[in-house]
VEXDREN-787452 format. One record per residue (C-alpha): residue number from 1; x, y, z. Coordinates in steps of 0.25 Angstrom, whole numbers, plus 5000, padded with zeros to 4 digits. Layout:
REM residues N
+-----+------+------+------+
:   i :   px :   py :   pz :
+-----+------+------+------+
: NUM :    X :    Y :    Z :
...
+-----+------+------+------+
END
This chain:
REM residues 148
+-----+------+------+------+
:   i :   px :   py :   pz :
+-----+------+------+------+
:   1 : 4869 : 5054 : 4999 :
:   2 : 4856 : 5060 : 5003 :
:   3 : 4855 : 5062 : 5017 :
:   4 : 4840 : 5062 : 5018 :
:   5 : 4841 : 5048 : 5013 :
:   6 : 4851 : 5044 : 5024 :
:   7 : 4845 : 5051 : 5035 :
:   8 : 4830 : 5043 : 5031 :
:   9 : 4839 : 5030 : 5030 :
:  10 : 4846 : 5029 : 5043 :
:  11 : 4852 : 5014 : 5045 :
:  12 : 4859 : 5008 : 5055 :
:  13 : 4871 : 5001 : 5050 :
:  14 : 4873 : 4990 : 5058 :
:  15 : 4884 : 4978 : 5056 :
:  16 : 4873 : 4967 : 5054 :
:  17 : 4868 : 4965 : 5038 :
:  18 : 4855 : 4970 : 5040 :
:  19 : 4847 : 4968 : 5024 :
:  20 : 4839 : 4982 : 5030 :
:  21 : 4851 : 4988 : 5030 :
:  22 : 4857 : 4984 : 5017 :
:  23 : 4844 : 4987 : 5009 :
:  24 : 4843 : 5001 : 5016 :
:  25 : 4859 : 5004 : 5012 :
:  26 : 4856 : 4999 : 4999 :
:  27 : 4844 : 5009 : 4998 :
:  28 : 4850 : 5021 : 5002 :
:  29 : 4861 : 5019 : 4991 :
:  30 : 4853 : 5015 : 4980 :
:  31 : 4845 : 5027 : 4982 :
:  32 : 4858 : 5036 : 4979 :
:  33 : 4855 : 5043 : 4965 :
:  34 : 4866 : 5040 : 4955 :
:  35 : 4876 : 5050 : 4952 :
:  36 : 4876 : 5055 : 4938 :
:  37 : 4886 : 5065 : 4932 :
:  38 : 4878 : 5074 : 4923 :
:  39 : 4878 : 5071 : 4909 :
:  40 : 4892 : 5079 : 4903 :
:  41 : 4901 : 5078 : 4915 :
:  42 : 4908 : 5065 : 4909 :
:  43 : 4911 : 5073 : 4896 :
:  44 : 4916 : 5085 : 4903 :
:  45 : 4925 : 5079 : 4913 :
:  46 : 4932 : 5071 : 4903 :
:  47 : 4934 : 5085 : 4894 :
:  48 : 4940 : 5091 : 4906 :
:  49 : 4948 : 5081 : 4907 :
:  50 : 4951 : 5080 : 4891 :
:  51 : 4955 : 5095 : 4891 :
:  52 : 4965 : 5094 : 4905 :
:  53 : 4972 : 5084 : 4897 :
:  54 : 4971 : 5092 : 4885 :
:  55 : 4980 : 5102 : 4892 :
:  56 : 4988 : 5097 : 4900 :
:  57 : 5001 : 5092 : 4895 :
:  58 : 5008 : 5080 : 4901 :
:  59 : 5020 : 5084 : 4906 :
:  60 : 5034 : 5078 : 4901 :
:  61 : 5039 : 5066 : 4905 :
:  62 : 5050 : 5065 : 4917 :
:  63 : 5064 : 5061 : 4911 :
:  64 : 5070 : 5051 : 4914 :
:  65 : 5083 : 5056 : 4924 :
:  66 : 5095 : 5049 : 4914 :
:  67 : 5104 : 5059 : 4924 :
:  68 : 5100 : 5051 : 4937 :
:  69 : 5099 : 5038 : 4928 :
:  70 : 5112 : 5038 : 4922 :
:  71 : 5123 : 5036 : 4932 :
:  72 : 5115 : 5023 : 4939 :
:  73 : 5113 : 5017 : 4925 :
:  74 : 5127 : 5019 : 4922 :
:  75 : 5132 : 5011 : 4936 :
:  76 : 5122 : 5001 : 4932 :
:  77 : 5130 : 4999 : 4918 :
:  78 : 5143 : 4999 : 4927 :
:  79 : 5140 : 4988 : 4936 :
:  80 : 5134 : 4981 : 4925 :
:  81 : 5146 : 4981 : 4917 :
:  82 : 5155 : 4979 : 4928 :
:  83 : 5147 : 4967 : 4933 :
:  84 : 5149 : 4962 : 4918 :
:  85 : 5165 : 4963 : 4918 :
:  86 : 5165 : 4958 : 4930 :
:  87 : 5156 : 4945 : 4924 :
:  88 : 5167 : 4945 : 4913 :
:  89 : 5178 : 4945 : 4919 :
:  90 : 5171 : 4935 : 4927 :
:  91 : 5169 : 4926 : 4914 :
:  92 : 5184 : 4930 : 4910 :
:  93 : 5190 : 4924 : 4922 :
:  94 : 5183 : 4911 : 4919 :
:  95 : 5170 : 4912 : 4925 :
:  96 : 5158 : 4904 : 4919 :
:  97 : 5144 : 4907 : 4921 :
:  98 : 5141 : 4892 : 4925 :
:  99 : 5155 : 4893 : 4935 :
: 100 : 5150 : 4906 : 4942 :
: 101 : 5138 : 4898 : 4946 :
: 102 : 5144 : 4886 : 4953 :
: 103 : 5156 : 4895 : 4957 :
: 104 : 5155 : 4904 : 4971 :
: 105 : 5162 : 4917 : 4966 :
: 106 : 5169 : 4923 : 4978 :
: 107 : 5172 : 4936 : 4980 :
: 108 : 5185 : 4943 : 4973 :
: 109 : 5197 : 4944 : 4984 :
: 110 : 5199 : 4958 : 4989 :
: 111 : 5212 : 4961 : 4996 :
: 112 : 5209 : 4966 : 5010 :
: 113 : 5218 : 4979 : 5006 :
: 114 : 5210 : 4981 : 4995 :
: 115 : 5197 : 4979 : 5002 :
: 116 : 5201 : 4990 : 5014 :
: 117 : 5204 : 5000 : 5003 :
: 118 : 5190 : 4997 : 4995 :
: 119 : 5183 : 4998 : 5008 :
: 120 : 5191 : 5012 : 5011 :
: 121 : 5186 : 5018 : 4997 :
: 122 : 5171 : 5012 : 4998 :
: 123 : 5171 : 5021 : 5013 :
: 124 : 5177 : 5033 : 5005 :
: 125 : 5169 : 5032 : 4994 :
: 126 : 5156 : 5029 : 5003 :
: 127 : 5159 : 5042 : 5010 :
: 128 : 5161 : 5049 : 4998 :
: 129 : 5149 : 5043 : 4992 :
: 130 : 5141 : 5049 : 5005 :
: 131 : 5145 : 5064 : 5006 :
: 132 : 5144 : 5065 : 4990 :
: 133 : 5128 : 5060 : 4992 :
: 134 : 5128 : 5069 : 5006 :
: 135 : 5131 : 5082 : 4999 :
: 136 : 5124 : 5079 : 4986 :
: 137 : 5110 : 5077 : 4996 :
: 138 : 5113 : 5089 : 5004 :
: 139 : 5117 : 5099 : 4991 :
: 140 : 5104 : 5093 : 4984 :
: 141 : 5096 : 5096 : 4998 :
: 142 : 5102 : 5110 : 4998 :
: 143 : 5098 : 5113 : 4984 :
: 144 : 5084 : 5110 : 4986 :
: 145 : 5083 : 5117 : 4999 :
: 146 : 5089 : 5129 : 4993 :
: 147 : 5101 : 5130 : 5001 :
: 148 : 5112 : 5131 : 4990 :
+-----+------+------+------+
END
């Protein structure tokens, strides 16, 4: 903006429509001169950009980590097939599909010995579980940290 013009059109802005005002404001900016690009600078950006793709080569795609992928999709094919036996022996035993739904299926019977001796091994294998995923944090830390 041209501050000759702003300095020679000094209005007081006030909260109030005021037309004056309006007219004044819509004066001062229709007096603005339009901004033209000159008459090749369309065809010579879109060249540059033409020969920047040109050169640059797209870089290869990212594969896809089957190493990090395959031991979750083969526990999912696990529970699935053991959810299936379990369905037919389920069937075998003389389930039907119509008597599961009016039935109330309770949970199996688990002796209290054996449930004392699955507790025992869900703690031991919980603190196993732990310090295996402790050590491999901490050795992975070190690596990167360039310790080891």
């Amino acid at each position: 903006m041209n501050s000759m013009r702003t300095d020679q059109t000094r209005i007081r802005l006030t909260q109030d429509s005021n037309p004056d005002l309006d007219r004044a404001i819509d004066q001062i900016l229709g007096s603005e001169d339009e901004i033209v690009p000159s008459s090749g600078f369309f065809t010579s950006v879109m060249e540059r950009v033409q020969e920047e793709a040109a050169v640059t080569v797209a870089p290869t795609p990212i594969p896809f980590p089957w190493k990090r992928a395959i031991p979750g999709i083969l526990l999912a094919l696990a529970v699935l097939g053991w959810s299936g036996l379990e369905f037919a022996h389920g069937l075998a035993a003389g389930w039907s599909l119509t008597s599961l739904s009016m039935q109330v299926i309770s949970a199996p019977v688990i002796s209290v010995r054996a449930f004392r001796d699955l507790e025992a091994a869900s703690w031991v294998a919980g603190a196993l579980l732990t310090s295996l995923l402790s050590w491999l944090l901490s050795s992975r830390l070190a690596r990167k940290s360039s310790l080891l």
